[in-house]
Structure formats: C-alpha cells, structure tokens
C-alpha positions as CSV (number, residue, x, y, z in Angstrom):
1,X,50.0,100.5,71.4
2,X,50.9,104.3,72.0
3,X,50.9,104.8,76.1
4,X,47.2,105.9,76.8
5,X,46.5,108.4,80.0
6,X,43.0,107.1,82.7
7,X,41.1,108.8,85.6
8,X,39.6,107.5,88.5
9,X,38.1,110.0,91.4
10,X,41.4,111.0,92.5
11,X,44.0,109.9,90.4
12,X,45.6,109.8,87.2
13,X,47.4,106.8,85.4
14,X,50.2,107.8,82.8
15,X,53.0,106.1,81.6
16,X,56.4,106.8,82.8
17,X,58.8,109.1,81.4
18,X,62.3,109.6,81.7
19,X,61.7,112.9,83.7
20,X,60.5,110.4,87.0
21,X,64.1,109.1,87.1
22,X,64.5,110.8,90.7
23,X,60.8,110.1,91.9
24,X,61.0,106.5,90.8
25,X,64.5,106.2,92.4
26,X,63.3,107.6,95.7
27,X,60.6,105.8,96.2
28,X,62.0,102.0,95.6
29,X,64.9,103.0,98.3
30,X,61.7,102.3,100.4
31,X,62.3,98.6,102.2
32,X,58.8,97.6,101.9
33,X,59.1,97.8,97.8
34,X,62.1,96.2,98.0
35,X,61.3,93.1,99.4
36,X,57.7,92.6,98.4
37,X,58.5,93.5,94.6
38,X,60.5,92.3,92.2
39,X,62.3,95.9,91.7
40,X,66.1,95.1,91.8
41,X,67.8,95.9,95.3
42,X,69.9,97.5,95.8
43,X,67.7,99.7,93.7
44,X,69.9,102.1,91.7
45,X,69.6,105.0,89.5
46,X,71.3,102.7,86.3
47,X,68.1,100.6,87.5
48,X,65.6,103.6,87.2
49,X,67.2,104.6,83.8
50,X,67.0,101.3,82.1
51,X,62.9,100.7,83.8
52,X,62.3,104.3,82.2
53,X,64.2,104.6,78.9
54,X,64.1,100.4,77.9
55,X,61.3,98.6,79.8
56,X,58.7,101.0,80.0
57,X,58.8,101.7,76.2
58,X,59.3,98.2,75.2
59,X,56.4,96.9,77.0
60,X,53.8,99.5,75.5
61,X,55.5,99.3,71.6
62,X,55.0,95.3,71.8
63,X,51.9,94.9,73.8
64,X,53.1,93.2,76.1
65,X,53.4,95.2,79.6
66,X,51.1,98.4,80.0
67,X,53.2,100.2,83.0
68,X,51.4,103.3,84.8
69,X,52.7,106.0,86.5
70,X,50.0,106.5,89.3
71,X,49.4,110.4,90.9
72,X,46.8,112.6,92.5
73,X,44.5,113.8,89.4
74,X,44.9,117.4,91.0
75,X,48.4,117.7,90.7
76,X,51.6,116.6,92.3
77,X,54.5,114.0,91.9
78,X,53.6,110.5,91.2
79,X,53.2,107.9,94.5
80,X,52.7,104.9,92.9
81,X,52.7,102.4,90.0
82,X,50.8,100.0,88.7
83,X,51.1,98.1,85.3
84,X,49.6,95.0,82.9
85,X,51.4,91.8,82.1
86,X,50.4,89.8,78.8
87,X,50.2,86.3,80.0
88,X,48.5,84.8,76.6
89,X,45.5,83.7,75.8
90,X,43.5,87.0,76.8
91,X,44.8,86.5,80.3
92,X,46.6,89.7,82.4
93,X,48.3,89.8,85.5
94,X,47.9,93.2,87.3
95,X,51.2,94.0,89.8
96,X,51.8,97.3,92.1
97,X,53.6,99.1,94.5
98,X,52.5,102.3,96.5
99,X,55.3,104.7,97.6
100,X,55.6,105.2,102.0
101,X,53.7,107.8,103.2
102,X,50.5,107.8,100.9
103,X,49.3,104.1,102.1
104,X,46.1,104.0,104.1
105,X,44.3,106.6,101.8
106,X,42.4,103.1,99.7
107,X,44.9,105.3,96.5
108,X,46.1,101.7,95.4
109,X,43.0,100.0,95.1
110,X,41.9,102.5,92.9
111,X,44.1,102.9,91.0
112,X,44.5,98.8,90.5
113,X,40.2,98.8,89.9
114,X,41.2,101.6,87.4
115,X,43.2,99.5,85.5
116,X,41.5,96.8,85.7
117,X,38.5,98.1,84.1
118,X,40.6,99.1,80.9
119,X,42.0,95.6,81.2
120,X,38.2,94.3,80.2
121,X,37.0,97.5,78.7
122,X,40.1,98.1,75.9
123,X,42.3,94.8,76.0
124,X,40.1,92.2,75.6
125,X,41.1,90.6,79.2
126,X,39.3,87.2,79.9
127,X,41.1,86.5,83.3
128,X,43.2,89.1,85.6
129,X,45.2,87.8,87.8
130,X,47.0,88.8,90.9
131,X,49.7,87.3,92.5
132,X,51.7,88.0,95.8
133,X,54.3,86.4,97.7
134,X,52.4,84.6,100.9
135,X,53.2,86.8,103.6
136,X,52.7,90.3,101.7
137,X,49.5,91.2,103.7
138,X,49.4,95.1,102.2
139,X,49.2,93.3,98.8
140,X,46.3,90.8,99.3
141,X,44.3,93.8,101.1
142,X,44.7,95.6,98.1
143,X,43.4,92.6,96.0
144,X,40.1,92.1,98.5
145,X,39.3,95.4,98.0
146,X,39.1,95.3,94.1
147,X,37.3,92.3,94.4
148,X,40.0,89.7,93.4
149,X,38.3,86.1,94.2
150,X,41.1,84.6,96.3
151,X,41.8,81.2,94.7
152,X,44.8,79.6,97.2
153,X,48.3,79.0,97.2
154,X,50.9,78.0,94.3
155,X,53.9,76.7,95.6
156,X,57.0,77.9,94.9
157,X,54.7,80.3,92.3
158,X,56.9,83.6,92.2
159,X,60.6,83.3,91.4
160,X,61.6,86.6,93.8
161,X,65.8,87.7,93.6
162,X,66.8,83.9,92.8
163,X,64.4,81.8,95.0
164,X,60.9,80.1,94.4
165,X,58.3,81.7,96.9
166,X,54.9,80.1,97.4
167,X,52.0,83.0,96.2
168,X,48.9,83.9,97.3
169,X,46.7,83.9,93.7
170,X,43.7,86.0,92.9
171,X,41.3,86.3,90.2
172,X,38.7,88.9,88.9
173,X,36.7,88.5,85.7
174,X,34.6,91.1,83.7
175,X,31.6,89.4,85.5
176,X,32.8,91.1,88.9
177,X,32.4,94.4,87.1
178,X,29.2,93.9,85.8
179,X,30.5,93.9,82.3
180,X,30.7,91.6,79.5
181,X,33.7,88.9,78.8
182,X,34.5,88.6,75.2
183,X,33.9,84.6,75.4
184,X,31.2,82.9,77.3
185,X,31.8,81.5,80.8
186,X,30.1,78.6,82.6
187,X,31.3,77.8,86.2
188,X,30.4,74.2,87.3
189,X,27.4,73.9,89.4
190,X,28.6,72.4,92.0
191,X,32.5,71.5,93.3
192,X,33.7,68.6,92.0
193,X,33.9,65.3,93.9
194,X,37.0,65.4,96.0
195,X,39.6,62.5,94.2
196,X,40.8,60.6,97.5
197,X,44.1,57.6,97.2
198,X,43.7,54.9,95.2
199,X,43.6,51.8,97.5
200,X,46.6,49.4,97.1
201,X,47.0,47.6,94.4
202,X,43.9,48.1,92.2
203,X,45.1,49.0,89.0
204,X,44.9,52.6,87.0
205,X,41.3,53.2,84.8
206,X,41.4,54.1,81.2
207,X,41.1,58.4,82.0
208,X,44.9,58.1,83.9
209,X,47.0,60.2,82.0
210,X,50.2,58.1,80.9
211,X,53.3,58.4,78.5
212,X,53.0,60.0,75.2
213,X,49.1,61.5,76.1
C-alpha cells in the first residue's frame, strides 16, 4: 500500500520521512519512551535512520506495519506516533508513543481513535488490539479513552529489551464504533461456567485434549 495521509479535529497522521530524523531522535531521548516502548535505548541517530529509511518503508510496501507520523493539523513539527501491526487473520495491534511536553492535551487518543477507524473503515480489521506492559498507566489511559474493552493480563505477553513482561490487553471491534465488521460476531450469552479441579483420582472425560489431537 502507498503511505496514505488522515485528519482528526486537531491532528494529522502522515507517514515518516527521512526529513524527521532530528525530531524522531529528540523525542525518544525522552525516558518515559524509552522504557515503556520498545524503541532501542540507548536510542541513537543510526537507530532513527534505519526506523526512517528501512522500517518505515518496508512496513507500508508489504502491508504489514502502517507507521504514522502524528502533528497538529495547523502546522508544526510532529509530537507523536502511532502505527498498525498485521497480526493475521484480519487482526491489528495499534501501538504509540507521545513526545514530553504535549501529554495531557487527550492528542494521543485521538490520534489512536483516528487510526483506528481506518483500521475497520480501509483494512478490513476484525479485532484491534492493544497491549502494554502492566505498570504503563499513561498507556492503558490512553486505551480507556478510545474505548478499548480491557480483557486482563498475559503473562510474560511482551518480550521488552530481552525479558518477558506480563501485559495489560485491550480490545476494540468495529461494533464499538458503531460500524460494520466484515464477518458476523456472536458473543456468548452468558459467561461460561467457571471449570473448577478435578477431584482426585476420577479419570479424564472424552473432550480432554491429549497427544496427537
């Protein structure tokens, strides 16, 4: 897909060019990116080269991450970023960062709705998902915002500079939007009975899941 340009209210969503290497740069020296994100650290400008000239490019010529460079609509450097990762099967995973001194302003939340509505609008996104490392409470306020449906913890879910890190995971479907999903969805009715242990000794049914199933 050739890099496409959205609007929200306030902002504008364009993919990187080569030209933000010093913007880019700047703002991941900020501590806050660095260890919430998964932006190499220390962050260098080799790092912002290769993110602009390889990744970037890559991601949007084999559909397979959408990266946005996020600034104010009327004018101004870029303060943030925001970008779409193919996980198969129609499924996204939405991830962010917003540069120090433009947090507070609700800026990454709309930027994140605004890609999320192209998400279900021009990618054919069944499921986005969100995903932060427990503990990152600027990152799950942005995701309540949106309207991500909080679904728990996965342990040891995010693999973050060489350890496992249990996540906080999220959820939002074209349904929270009030728009369409390209396949039909049909939530249980109720929760499902709660499976408690299997007393001592009494033997597995036929539905346990063995070798070779």
């Amino acid at each position: 897909m050739d890099p496409i340009t959205l609007t929200s209210e306030r902002l504008r969503l364009r993919s990187f060019v080569p030209e933000d290497e010093d913007v880019v740069h700047s703002h991941c020296q900020d501590p806050a990116i660095r260890r919430w994100t998964t932006v190499p650290d220390p962050y260098t400008r080799e790092a912002a080269a290769f993110f602009l000239n390889r990744l970037v490019p890559d991601g949007w010529r084999e559909d397979t991450d959408y990266a946005f460079a996020v600034e104010p609509l009327d004018g101004g450097p870029l303060i943030a970023a925001t970008g779409l990762h193919d996980r198969g099967e129609g499924v996204w995973e939405v991830g962010f960062w917003l540069a120090p001194g433009h947090r507070g302003r609700g800026y990454m939340a709309e930027a994140v709705r605004t890609a999320a509505h192209w998400a279900f609008t021009g990618l054919g996104c069944v499921r986005l998902i969100w995903r932060a490392e427990v503990g990152n409470t600027g990152s799950r306020a942005v995701a309540e915002r949106v309207g991500f449906t909080l679904e728990g913890v996965q342990r040891a879910g995010l693999l973050h500079k060489g350890t496992l890190r249990d996540a906080w995971t999220g959820s939002l479907l074209p349904s929270d939007f009030g728009l369409p999903g390209p396949l039909p969805y049909l939530p249980p009715r109720e929760a499902p009975p709660a499976v408690g242990p299997r007393p001592a000794g009494r033997p597995e049914g036929p539905g346990a899941v063995g070798p070779g199933a």
